[in-house]
NUDREN-656996 format. One record per atom (N, C-alpha, C): x, y, z. Coordinates in pm, whole numbers, padded with zeros to 5 digits, always signed. Atoms other than C-alpha are relative to their C-alpha. Layout:
N
XYZ
...
***
This chain:
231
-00096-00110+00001
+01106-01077-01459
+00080+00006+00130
-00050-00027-00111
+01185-01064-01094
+00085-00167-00009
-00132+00117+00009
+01373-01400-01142
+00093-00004-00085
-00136-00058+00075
+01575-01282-01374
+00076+00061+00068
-00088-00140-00094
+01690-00964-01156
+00039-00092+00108
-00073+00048-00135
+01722-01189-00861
+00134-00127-00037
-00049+00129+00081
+01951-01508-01086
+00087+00148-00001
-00105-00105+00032
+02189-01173-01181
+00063+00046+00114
-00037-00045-00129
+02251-01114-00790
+00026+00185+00017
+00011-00127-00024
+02100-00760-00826
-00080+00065+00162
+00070+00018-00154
+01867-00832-00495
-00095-00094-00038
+00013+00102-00055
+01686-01077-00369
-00210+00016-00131
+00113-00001+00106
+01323-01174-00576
-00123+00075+00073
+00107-00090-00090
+01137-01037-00329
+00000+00217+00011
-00071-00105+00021
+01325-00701-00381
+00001+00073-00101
+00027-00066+00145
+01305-00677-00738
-00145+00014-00075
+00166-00006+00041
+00904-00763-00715
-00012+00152+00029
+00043-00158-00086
+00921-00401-00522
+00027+00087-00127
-00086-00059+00088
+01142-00245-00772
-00121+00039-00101
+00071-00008+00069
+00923-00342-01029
-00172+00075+00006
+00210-00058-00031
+00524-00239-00878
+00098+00176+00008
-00055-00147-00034
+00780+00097-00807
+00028+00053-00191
-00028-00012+00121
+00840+00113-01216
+00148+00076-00023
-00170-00086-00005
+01256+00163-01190
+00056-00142-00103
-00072+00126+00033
+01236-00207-01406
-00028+00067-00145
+00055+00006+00150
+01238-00136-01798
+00058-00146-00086
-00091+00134+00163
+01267-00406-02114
+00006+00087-00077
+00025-00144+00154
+01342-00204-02430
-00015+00092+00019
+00042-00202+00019
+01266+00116-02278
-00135+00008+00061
+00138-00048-00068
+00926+00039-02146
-00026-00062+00139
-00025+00025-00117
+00838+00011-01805
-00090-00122+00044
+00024+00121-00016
+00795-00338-01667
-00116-00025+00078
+00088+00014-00103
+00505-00452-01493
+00049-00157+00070
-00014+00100-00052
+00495-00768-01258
-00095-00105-00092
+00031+00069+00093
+00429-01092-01439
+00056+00020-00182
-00056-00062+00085
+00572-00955-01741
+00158-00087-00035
-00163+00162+00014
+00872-01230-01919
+00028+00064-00060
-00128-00072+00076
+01148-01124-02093
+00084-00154-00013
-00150+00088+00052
+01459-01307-02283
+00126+00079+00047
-00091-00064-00084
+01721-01188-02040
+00142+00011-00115
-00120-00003+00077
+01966-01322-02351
+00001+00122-00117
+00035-00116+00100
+01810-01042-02592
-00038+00092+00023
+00035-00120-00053
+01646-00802-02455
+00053+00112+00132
-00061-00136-00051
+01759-00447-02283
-00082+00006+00109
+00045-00032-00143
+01661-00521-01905
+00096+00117+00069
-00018-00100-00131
+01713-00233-01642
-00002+00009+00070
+00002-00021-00121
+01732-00187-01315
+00022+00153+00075
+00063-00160-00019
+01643+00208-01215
+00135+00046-00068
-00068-00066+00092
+01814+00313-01521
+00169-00138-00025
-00138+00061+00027
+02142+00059-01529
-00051-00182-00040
+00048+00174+00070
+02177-00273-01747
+00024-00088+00102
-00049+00187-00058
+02192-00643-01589
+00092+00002+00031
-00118+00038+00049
+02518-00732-01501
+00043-00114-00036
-00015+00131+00063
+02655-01016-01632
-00044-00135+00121
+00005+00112-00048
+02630-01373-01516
+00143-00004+00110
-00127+00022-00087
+02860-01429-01184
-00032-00146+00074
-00015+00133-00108
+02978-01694-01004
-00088+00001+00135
+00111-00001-00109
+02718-01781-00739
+00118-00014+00130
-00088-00037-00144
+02883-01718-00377
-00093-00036+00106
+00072+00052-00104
+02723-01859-00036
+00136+00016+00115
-00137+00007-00084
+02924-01738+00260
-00102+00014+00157
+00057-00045-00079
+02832-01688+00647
+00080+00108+00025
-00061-00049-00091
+02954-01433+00875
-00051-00001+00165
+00000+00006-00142
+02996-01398+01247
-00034+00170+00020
+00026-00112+00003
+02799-01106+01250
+00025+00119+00194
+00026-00108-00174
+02879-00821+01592
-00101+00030+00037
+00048-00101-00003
+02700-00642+01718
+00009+00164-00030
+00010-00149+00029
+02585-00267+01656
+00010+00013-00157
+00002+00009+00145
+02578-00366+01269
-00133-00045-00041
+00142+00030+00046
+02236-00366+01056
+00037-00068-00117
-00007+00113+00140
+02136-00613+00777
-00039+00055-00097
+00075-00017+00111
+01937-00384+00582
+00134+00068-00118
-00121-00039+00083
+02159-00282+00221
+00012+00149+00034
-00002-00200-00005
+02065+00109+00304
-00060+00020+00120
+00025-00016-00127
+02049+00273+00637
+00023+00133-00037
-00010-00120-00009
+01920+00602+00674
+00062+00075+00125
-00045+00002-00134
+02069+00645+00985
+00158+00039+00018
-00167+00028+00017
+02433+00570+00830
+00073-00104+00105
-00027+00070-00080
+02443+00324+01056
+00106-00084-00042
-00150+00085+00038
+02764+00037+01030
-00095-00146-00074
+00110+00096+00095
+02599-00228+00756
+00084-00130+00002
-00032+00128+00006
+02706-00603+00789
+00032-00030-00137
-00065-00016+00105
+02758-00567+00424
+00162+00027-00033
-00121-00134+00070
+03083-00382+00428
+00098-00107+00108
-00087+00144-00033
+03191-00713+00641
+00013-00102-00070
-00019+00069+00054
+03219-00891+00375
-00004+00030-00173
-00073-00033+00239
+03359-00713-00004
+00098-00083+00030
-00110+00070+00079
+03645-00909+00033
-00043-00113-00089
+00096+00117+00083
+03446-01222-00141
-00007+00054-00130
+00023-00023+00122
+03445-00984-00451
-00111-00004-00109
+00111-00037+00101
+03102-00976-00573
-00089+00042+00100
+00123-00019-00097
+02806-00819-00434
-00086-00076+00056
+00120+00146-00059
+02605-01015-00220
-00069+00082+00108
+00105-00058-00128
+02326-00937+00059
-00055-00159+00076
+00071+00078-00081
+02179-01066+00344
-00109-00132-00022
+00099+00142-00026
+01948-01394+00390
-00089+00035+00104
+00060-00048-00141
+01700-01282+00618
+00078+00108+00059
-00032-00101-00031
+01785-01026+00892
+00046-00090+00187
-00080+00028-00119
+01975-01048+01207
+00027+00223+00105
+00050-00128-00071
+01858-00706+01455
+00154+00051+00042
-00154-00082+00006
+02158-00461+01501
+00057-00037+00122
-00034+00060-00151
+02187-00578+01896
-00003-00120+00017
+00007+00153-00048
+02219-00933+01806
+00112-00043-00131
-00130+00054+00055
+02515-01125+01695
+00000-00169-00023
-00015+00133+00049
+02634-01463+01494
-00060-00002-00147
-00028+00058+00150
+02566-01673+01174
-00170+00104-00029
+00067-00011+00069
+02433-01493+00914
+00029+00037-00144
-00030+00024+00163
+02426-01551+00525
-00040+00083-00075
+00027-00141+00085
+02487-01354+00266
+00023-00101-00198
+00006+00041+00157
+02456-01467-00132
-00024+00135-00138
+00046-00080+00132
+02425-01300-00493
-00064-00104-00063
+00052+00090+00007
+02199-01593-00565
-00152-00016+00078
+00103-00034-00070
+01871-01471-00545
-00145-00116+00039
+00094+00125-00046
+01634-01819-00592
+00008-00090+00134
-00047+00113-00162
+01890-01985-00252
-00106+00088+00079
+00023-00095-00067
+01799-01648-00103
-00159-00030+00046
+00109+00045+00053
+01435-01650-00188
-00049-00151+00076
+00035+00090-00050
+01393-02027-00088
+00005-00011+00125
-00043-00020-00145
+01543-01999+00245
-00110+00074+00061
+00091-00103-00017
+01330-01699+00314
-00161-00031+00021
+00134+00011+00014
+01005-01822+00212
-00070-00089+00132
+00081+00063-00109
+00728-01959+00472
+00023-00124+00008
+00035+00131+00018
+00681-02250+00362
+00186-00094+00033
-00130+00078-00006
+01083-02377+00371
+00062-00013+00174
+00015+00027-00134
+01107-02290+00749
+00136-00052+00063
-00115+00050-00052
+01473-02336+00820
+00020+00007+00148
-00001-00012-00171
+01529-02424+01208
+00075+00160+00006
-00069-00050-00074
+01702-02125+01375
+00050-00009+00163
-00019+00038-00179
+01911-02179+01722
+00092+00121+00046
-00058-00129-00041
+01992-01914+01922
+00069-00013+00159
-00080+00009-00125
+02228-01906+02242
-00083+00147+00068
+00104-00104-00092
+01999-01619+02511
+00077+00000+00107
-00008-00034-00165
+02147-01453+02781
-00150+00087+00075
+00176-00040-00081
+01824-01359+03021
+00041+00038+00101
+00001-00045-00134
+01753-01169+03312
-00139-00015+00029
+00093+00034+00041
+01444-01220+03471
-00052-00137-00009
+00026+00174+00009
+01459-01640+03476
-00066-00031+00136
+00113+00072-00062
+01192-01867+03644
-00004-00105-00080
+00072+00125+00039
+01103-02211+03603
-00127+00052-00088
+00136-00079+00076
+00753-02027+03534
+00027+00074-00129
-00020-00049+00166
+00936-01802+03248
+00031-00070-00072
-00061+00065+00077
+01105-02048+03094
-00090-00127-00039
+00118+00071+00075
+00779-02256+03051
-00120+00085-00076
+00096-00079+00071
+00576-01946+02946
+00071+00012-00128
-00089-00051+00116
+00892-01879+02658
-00068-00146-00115
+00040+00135+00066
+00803-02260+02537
-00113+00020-00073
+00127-00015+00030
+00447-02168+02485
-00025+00106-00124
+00001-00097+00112
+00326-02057+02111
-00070+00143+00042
+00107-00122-00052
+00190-01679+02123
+00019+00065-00142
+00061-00080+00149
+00068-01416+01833
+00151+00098+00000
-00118-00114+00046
+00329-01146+01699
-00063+00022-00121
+00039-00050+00105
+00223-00931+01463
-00144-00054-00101
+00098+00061+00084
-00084-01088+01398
-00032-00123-00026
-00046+00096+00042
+00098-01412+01313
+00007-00131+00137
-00009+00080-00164
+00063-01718+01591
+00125-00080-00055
-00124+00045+00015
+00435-01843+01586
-00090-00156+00053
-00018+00155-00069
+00490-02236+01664
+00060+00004+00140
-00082+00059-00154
+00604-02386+01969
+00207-00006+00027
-00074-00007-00028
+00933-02300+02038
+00083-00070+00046
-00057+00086-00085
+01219-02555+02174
+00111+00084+00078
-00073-00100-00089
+01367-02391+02472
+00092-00131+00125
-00060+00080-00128
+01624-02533+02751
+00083+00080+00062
-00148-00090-00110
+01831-02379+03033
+00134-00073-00018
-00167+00068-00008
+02221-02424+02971
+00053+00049+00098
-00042+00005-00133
+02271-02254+03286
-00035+00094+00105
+00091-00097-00072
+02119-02082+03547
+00087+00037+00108
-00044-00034-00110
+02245-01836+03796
-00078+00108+00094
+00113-00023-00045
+01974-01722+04010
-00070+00049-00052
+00145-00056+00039
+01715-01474+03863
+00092+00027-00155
-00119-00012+00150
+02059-01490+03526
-00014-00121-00077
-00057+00149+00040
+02072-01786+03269
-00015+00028-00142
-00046-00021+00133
+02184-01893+02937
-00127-00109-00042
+00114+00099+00044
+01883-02052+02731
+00042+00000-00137
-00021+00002+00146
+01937-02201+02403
-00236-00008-00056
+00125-00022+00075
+01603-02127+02179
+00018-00102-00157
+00012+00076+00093
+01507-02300+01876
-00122+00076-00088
+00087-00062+00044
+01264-02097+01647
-00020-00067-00163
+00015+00011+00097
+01115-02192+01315
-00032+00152-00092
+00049-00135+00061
+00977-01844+01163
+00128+00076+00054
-00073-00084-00001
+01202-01539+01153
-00088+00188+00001
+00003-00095-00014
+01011-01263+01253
+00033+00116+00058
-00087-00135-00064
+01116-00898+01357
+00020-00025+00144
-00043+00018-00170
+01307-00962+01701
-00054-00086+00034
+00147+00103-00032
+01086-01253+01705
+00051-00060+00170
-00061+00044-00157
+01341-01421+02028
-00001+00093+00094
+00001-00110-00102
+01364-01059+02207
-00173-00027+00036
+00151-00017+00024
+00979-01040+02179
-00058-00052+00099
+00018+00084-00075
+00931-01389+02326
+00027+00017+00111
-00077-00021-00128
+01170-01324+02593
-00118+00089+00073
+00078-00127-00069
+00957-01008+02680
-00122-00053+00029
+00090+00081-00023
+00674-01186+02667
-00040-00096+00099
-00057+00168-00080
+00798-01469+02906
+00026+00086+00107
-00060-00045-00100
+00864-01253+03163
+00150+00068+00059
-00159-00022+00017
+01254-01207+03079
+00032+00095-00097
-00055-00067+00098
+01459-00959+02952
+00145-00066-00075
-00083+00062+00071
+01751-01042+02674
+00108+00070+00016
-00161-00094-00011
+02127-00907+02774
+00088+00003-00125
-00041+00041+00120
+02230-01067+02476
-00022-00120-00096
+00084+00098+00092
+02139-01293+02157
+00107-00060-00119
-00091+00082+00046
+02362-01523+01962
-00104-00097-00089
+00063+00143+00096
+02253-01727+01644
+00111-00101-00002
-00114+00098-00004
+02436-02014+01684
+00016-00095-00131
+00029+00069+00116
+02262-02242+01363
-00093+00052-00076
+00092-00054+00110
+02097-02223+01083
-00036-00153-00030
+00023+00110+00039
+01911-02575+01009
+00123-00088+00123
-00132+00115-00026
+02212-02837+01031
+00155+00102-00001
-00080-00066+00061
+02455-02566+00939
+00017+00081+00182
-00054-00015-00121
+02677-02453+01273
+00100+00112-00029
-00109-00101+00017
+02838-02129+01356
+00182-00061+00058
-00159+00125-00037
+03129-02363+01492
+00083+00146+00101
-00136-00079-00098
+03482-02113+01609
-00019+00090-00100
-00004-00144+00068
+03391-01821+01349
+00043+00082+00072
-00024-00168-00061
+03533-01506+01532
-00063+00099-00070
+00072-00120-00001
+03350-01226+01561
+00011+00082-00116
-00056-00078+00122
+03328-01023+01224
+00062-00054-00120
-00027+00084+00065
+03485-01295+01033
-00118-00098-00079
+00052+00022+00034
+03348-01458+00766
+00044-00123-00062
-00042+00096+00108
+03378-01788+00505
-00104-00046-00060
+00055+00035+00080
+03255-01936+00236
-00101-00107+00036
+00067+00104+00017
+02985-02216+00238
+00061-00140-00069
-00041+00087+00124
+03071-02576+00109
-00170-00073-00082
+00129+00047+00040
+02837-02715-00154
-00043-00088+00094
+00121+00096-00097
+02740-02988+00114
-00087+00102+00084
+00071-00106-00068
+02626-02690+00328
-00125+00067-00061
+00096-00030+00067
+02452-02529+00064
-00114-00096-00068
+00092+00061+00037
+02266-02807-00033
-00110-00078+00123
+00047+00088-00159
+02210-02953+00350
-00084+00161-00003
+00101-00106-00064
+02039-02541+00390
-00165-00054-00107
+00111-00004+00112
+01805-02652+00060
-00102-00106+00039
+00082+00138+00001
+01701-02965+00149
-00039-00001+00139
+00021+00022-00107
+01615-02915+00511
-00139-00028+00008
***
């Protein structure tokens, strides 16, 4: 069921598993449980009260996300949503992962909830590279940042870190992270002895934020989308 809802680019499969244990999914009128199949071509799926919508053209775009903009689709806060940088594309789409409201660059947005989904999952592990301004730099921090450590429970990998330029206790470090957890690069930083002035995703895998301007967005080409699948 939840691959149905996520194939319709209603949210992501992970999104519509929620939906569903929350009972806002019906077939026919009765309320869906997880595991639970359906014939998406016959039967009267729901989504908290509203039908499917049709079949759309699948969309893969980045943006050059600002700062002071959040990834999540709803902000109680009313905060400024990275969403609303990108209706011109004409179909609904959401985030790929999350990108923290004080951190800026590439980040993907689809109505194509299995890319979504794959990307996402543990096991697929797409590089991330991040451009770090630091305060706070040492030879000594910048070999403690290298070094795996726990978060949330979770013992991250080994990190690939290098100074692009140092100006006394100031420098620009590019990072390299496999996992995507909450602030996972601020974290490190803090961790390492350094604080973060500012945070820049520069890649995704093979896939390069290149001359995007700020707030600006474009499409994906299928080589892109298939170079994020196959990484």
């Amino acid at each position: 069921m939840q691959k149905i809802i996520a194939s319709r680019g209603v949210c992501s499969r992970r999104r519509a598993e929620e939906l569903i244990q929350a009972g806002l999914v019906t077939v026919n009128g009765a309320t869906a449980s997880l595991g639970d199949r359906a014939d998406e071509e016959k039967d009267d799926i729901r989504v908290e009260g509203k039908p499917l919508p049709g079949r759309e053209k699948k969309v893969y775009l980045m943006l050059n996300k600002p700062r002071g903009y959040v990834t999540t689709l709803s902000d109680e806060k009313g905060r400024k949503n990275a969403a609303q940088l990108v209706t011109g594309c004409g179909v609904r789409v959401y985030p790929v992962g999350r990108l923290d409201m004080d951190s800026e660059g590439l980040l993907l947005f689809t109505n194509d909830g299995e890319f979504a989904n794959l990307l996402m999952h543990p096991r697929h592990e797409v590089t991330k590279t991040y451009r770090v301004w630091v305060t706070g730099f040492t030879p000594e921090n910048l070999e403690a940042l290298a070094q795996p450590i726990e978060l949330d429970g979770y013992r991250i990998r080994p990190p690939k870190v290098r100074a692009i330029r140092v100006t006394g206790e100031k420098a620009v470090l590019e990072v390299v992270i496999h996992e995507g957890r909450n602030r996972q690069v601020r974290r490190m930083c803090q961790a390492a002895g350094m604080n973060v002035a500012k945070l820049l995703r520069v890649a995704e895998g093979r896939l390069l934020l290149g001359e995007l301007a700020s707030g600006a967005w474009r499409y994906l080409s299928p080589r892109e989308v298939e170079q994020l699948l196959t990484e």
